[in-house]
C-alpha positions as CSV (number, residue, x, y, z in Angstrom):
1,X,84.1,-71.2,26.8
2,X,85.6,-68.2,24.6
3,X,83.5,-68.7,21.0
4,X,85.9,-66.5,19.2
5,X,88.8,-67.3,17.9
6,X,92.4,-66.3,18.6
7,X,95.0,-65.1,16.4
8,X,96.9,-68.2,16.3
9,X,93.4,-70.3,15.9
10,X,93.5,-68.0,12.8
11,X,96.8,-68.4,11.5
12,X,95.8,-72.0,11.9
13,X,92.8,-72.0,9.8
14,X,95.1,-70.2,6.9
15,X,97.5,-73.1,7.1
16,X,94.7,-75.6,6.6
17,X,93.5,-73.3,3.9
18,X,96.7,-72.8,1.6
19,X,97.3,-76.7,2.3
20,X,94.3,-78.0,0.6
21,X,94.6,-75.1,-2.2
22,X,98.3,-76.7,-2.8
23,X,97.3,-80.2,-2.1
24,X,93.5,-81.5,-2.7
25,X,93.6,-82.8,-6.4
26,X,91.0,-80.6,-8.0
27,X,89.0,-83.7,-9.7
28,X,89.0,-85.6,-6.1
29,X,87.1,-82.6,-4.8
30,X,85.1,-82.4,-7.6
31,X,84.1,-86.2,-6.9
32,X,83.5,-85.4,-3.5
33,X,81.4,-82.4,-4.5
34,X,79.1,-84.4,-6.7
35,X,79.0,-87.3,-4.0
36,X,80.9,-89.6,-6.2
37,X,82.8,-92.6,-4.7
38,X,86.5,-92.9,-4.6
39,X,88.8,-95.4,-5.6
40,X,91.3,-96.9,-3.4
41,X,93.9,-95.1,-5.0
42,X,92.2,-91.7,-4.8
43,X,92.0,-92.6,-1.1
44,X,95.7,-93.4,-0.5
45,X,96.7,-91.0,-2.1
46,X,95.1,-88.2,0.4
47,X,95.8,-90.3,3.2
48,X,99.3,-89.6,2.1
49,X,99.5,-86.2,1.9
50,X,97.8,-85.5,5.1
51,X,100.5,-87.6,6.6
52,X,102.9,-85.9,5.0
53,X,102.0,-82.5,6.4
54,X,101.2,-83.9,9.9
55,X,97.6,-83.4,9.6
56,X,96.7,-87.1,9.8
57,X,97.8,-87.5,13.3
58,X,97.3,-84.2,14.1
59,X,94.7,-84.9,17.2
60,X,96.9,-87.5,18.5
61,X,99.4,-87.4,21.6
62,X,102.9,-85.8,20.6
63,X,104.5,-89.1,21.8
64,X,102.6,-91.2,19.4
65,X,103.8,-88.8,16.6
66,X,100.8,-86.6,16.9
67,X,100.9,-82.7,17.1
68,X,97.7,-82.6,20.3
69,X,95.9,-80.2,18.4
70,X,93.0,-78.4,20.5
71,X,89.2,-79.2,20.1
72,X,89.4,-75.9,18.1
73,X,92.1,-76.6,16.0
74,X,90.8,-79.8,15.1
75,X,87.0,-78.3,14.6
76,X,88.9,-76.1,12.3
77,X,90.1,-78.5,9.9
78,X,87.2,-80.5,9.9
79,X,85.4,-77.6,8.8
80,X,88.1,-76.4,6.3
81,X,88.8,-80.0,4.9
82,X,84.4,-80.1,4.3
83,X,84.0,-77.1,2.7
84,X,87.0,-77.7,0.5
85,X,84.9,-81.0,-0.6
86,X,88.2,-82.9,0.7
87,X,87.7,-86.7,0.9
88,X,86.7,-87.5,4.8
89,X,89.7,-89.2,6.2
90,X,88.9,-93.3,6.6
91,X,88.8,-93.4,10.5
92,X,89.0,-96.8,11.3
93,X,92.7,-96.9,12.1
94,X,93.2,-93.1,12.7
95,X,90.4,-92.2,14.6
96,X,88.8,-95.1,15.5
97,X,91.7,-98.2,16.7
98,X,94.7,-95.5,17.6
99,X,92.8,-94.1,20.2
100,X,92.3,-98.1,21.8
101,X,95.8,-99.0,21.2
102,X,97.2,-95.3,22.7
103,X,95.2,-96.4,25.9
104,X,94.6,-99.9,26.2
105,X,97.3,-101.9,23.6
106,X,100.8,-102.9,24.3
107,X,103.6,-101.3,23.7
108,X,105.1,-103.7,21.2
109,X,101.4,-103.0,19.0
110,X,101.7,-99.6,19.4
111,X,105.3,-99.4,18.1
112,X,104.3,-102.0,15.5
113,X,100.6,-100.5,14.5
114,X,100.7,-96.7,14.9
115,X,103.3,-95.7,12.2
116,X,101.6,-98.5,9.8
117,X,98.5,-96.4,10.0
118,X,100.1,-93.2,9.3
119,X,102.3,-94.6,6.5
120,X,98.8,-96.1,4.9
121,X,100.5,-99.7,4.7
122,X,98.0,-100.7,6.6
123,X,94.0,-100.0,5.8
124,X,91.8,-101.0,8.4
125,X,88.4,-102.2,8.7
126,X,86.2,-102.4,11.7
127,X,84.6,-105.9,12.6
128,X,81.5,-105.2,15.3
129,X,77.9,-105.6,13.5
130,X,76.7,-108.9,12.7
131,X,73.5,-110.4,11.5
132,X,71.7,-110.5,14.5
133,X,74.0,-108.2,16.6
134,X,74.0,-104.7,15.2
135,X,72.4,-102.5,17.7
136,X,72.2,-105.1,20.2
137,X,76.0,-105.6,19.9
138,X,76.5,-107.8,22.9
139,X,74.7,-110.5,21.7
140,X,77.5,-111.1,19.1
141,X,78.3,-114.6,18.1
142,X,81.4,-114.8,16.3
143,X,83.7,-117.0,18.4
144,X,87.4,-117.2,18.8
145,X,88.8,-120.2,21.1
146,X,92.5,-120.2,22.3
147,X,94.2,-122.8,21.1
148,X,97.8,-123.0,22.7
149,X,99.1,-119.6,21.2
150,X,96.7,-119.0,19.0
151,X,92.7,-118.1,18.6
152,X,90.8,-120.1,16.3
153,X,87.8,-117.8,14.8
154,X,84.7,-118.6,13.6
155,X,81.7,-116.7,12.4
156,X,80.6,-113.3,10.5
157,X,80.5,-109.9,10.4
158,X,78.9,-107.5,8.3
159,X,78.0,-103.5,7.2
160,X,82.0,-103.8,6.8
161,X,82.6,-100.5,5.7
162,X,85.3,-100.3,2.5
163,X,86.4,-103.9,4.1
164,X,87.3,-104.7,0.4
165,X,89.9,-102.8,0.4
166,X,91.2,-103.3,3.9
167,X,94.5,-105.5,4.9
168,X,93.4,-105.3,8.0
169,X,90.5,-105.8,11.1
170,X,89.7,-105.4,14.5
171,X,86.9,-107.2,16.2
172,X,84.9,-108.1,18.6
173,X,84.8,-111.7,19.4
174,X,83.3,-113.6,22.1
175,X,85.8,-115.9,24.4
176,X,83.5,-116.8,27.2
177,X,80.0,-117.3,27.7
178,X,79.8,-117.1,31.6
179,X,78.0,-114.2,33.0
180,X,76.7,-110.9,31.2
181,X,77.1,-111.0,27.5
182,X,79.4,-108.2,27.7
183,X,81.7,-109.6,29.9
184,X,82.9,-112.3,27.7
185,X,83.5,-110.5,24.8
186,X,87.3,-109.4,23.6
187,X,89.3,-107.3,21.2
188,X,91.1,-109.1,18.5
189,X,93.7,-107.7,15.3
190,X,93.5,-110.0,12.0
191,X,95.3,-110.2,9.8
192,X,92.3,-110.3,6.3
193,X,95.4,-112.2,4.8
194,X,94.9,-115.0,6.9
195,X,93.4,-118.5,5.2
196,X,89.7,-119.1,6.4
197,X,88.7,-115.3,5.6
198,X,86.3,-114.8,3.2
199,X,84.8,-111.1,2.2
200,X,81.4,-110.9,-0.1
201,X,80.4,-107.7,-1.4
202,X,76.8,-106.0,-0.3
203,X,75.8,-103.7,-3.2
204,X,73.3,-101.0,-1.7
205,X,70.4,-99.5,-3.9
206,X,72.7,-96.6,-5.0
207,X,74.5,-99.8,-7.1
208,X,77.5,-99.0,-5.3
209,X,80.1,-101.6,-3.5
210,X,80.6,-99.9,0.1
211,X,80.1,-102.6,2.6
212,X,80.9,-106.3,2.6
213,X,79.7,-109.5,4.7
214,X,83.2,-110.8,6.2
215,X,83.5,-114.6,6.7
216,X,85.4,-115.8,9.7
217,X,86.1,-120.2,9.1
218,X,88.9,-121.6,11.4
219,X,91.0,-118.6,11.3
220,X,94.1,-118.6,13.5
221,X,94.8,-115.7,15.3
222,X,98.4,-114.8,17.1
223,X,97.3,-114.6,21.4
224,X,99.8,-111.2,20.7
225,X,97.2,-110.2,18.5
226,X,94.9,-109.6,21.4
227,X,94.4,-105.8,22.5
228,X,94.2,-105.7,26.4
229,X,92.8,-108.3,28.2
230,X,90.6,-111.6,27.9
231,X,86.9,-110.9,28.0
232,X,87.5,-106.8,28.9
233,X,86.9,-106.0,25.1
234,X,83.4,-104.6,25.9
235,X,85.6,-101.6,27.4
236,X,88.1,-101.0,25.1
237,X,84.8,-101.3,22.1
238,X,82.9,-98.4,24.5
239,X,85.8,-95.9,24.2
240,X,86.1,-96.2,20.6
241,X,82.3,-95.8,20.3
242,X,82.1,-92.5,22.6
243,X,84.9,-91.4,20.3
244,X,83.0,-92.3,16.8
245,X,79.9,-91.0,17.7
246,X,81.2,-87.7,18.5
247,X,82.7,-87.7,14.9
248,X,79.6,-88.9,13.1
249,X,78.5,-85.5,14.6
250,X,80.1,-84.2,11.4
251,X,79.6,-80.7,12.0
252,X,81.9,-80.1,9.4
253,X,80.0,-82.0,6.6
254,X,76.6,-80.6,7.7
255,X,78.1,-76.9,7.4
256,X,79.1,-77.5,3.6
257,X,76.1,-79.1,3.0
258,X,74.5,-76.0,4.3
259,X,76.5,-73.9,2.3
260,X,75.8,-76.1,-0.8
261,X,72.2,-75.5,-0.3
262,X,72.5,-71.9,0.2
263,X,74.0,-71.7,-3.7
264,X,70.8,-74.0,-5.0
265,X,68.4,-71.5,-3.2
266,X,69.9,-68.3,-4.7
267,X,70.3,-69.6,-8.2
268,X,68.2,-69.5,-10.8
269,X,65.6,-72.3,-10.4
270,X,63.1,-74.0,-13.1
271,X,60.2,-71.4,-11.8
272,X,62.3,-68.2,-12.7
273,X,62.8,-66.7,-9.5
274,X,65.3,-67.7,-6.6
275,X,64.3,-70.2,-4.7
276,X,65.4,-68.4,-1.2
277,X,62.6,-65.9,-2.1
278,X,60.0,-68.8,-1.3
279,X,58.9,-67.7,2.6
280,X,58.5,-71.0,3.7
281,X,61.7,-72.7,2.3
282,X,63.8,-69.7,4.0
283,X,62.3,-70.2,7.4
284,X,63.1,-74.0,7.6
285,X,67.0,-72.9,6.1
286,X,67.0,-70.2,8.5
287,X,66.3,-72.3,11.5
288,X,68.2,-75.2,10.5
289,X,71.4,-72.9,10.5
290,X,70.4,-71.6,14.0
291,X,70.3,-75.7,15.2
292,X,73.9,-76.2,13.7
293,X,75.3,-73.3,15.4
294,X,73.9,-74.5,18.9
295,X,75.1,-78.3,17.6
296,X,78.7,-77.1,16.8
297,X,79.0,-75.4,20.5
298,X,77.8,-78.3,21.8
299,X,80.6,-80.5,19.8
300,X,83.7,-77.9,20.3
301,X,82.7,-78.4,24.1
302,X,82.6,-81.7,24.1
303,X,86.0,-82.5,22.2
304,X,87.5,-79.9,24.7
305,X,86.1,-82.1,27.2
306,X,87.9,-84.8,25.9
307,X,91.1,-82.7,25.6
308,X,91.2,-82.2,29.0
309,X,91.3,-86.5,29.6
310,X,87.4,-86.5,29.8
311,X,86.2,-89.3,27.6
312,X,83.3,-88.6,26.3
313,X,80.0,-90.4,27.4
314,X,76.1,-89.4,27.0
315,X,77.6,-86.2,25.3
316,X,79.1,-88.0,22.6
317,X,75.7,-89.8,22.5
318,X,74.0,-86.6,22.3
319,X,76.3,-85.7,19.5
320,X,75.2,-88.7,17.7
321,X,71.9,-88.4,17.8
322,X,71.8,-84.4,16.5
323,X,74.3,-84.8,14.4
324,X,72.5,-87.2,12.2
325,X,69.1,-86.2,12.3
326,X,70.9,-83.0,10.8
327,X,73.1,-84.7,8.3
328,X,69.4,-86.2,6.9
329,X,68.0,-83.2,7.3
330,X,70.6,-81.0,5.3
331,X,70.1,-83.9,2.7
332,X,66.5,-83.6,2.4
333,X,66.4,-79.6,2.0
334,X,68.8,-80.5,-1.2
335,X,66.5,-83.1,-2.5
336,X,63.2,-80.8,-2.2
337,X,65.3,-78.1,-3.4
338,X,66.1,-79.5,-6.4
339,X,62.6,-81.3,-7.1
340,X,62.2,-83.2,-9.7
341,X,65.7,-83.0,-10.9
342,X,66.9,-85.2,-8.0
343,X,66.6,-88.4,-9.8
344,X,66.0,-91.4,-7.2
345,X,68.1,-94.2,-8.8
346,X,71.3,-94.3,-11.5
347,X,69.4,-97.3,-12.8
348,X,67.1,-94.7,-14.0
349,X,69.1,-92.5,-15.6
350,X,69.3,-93.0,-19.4
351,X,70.3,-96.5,-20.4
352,X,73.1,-96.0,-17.8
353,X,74.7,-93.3,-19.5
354,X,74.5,-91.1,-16.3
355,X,72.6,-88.3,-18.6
356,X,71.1,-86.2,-16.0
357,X,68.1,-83.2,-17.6
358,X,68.7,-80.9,-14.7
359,X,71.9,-79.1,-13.0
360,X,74.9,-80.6,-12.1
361,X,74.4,-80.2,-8.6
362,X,70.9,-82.1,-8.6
363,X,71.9,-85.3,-9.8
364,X,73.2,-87.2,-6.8
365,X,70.8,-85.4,-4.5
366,X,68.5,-88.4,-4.0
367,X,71.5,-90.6,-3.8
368,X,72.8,-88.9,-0.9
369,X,69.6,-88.7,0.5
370,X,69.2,-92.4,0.6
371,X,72.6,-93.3,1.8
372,X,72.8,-91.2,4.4
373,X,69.3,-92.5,6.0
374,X,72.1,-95.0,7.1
375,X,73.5,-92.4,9.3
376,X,70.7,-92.7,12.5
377,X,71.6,-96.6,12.4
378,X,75.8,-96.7,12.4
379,X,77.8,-96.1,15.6
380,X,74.8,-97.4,17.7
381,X,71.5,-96.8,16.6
382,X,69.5,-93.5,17.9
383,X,67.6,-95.5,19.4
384,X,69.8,-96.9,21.7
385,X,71.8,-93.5,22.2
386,X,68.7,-92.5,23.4
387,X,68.4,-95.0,26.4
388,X,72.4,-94.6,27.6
389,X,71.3,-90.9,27.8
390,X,68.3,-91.9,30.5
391,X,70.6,-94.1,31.9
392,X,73.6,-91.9,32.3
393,X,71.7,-88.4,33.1
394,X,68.7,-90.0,34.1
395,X,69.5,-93.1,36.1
396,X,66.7,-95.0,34.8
């Protein structure tokens, strides 16, 4: 493939460019450059503006309202949107249940559904982990029994990312037991209005409320609410898998990080020289930017891939598994750049005032650090990326 760009590829990139100049809020970015969480409104209220300009649904088909933009164009304003510091776009309904309902839902939920996502009156959460299914996600338990034209749903997810906010989930539910686990597993849309739904917040060590435990007792379910068919929801859950792992890739997100890092190591530090002037500490940046350059190849190849109808498999597992090793490894750099200005814990900061003795930039360093070991684990632990690559390439 042709690695340089072409004259409309640029004019592109100076749309995306002038757009967030006119558009991004200038203290969301600043949250989102000093790893601050947003509120709900702060969220909504991006979510609107990339609607508005078409950038939203910009990867999607042009007969779902989307404008089929390239894997380039798309790489483009991933990148762009990053280095801006623009909020990442929530992906459970636009990049994570569109894509299922565009190829596997009905056309009465896609005329329902896709223009709900876009318009933001819908937020959507995504119900797969639970207790003792997370990696091992066909071992799930939660149940959901038909019951003349309804499901009745019991049980429990959890890691629900943002679900607090959320008006909506899909999930995974199990509505057989005969055969392979995976076989009896389907695809369900709630409503997180319905009675019987409970959601209980899971604060993480950083203090902050991002995922929930979601409490499923006797909820009733509309049959029309099913996505595909009975007990084929393994299939429809493996495409949008191959499609999030390819995203959690975040090439674009590791790129400003690098950038971020490049500013730390050619300011002033607390020794009195640059730190880029260390031999040691420029060899590992040096090499890590050679690694993201071969990484976002890899992903702009992969994406075209999918352009072309190709769903993505062990790439996109391959994708997952560099991608987030590098996300952690950008992170660390930061917090041993920074050294003992990267305070560990807001509980530690004074009192709870969020005084901070060092730069501005060092004081969510060890934050970030910490939340984003989380990274190897979500989408399908490396682990197990590991063994559908043997598998797929392999045939082990």
């Amino acid at each position: 493939m042709d690695l340089n760009y072409t004259a409309e590829e640029m004019t592109f990139r100076e749309e995306v460019r002038a757009f967030l100049k006119a558009k991004l809020p200038p203290e969301i970015a600043e949250k989102v450059a000093s790893a601050t969480h947003l509120s709900k409104a702060e969220y909504d209220l991006w979510h609107l503006r990339l609607a508005e300009q078409g950038y939203l649904s910009g990867p999607w088909p042009k007969k779902f309202g989307g404008q089929e933009w390239s894997a380039v164009q798309k790489h483009i304003f991933e990148e762009e949107c990053a280095l801006a510091h623009a909020p990442r776009i929530v992906p459970f309904g636009v990049a994570m249940l569109a894509p299922v309902l565009q190829a596997f839902g009905s056309k009465e939920q896609q005329e329902y559904y896709l223009p709900r996502i876009l318009s933001g009156e819908d937020w959507w959460c995504q119900g797969y982990s639970e207790p003792g299914a997370g990696s091992d996600l066909a071992s799930l338990k939660t149940r959901a029994v038909r019951e003349g034209d309804h499901y009745i749903v019991n049980g429990q997810k959890t890691w629900t990312t943002l679900g607090q906010y959320a008006n909506k989930i899909f999930c995974l539910v199990r509505t057989g037991t005969e055969g392979k686990p995976q076989e009896g597993i389907s695809f369900l849309l709630i409503d997180m209005d319905t009675p019987g739904i409970e959601v209980r917040p899971i604060i993480l060590i950083d203090g902050e409320h991002e995922v929930n435990e979601v409490w499923f007792t006797d909820v009733k379910v509309p049959v029309g609410n099913l996505v595909g068919k009975e007990n084929e929801g393994w299939t429809y859950a493996k495409y949008l898998l191959t499609h999030e792992r390819t995203g959690i890739a975040g090439v674009g997100f590791t790129n400003a990080g690098l950038q971020a890092l490049k500013r730390i190591a050619h300011s002033e530090m607390q020794h009195g020289r640059p730190l880029i002037e260390d031999p040691l500490f420029a060899a590992r940046l040096a090499r890590f930017e050679i690694e993201l350059m071969a990484m976002a190849t890899f992903n702009l190849r992969t994406v075209a891939g999918a352009d072309a109808g190709k769903a993505p498999g062990a790439e996109s597992s391959m994708l997952k598994i560099k991608g987030s090793i590098m996300r952690q490894q950008i992170n660390d750099l930061a917090r041993r750049a920074v050294g003992p200005w990267a305070m560990p814990f807001v509980s530690e900061q004074m009192e709870g005032n969020l005084y901070h003795p060092g730069p501005e930039y060092a004081a969510k360093a060890s934050n970030v650090y910490l939340n984003n070991r989380k990274i190897s684990i979500y989408g399908g632990s490396n682990e197990v990326q590991r063994g559908i690559i043997t598998k797929a390439i392999l045939g082990l």
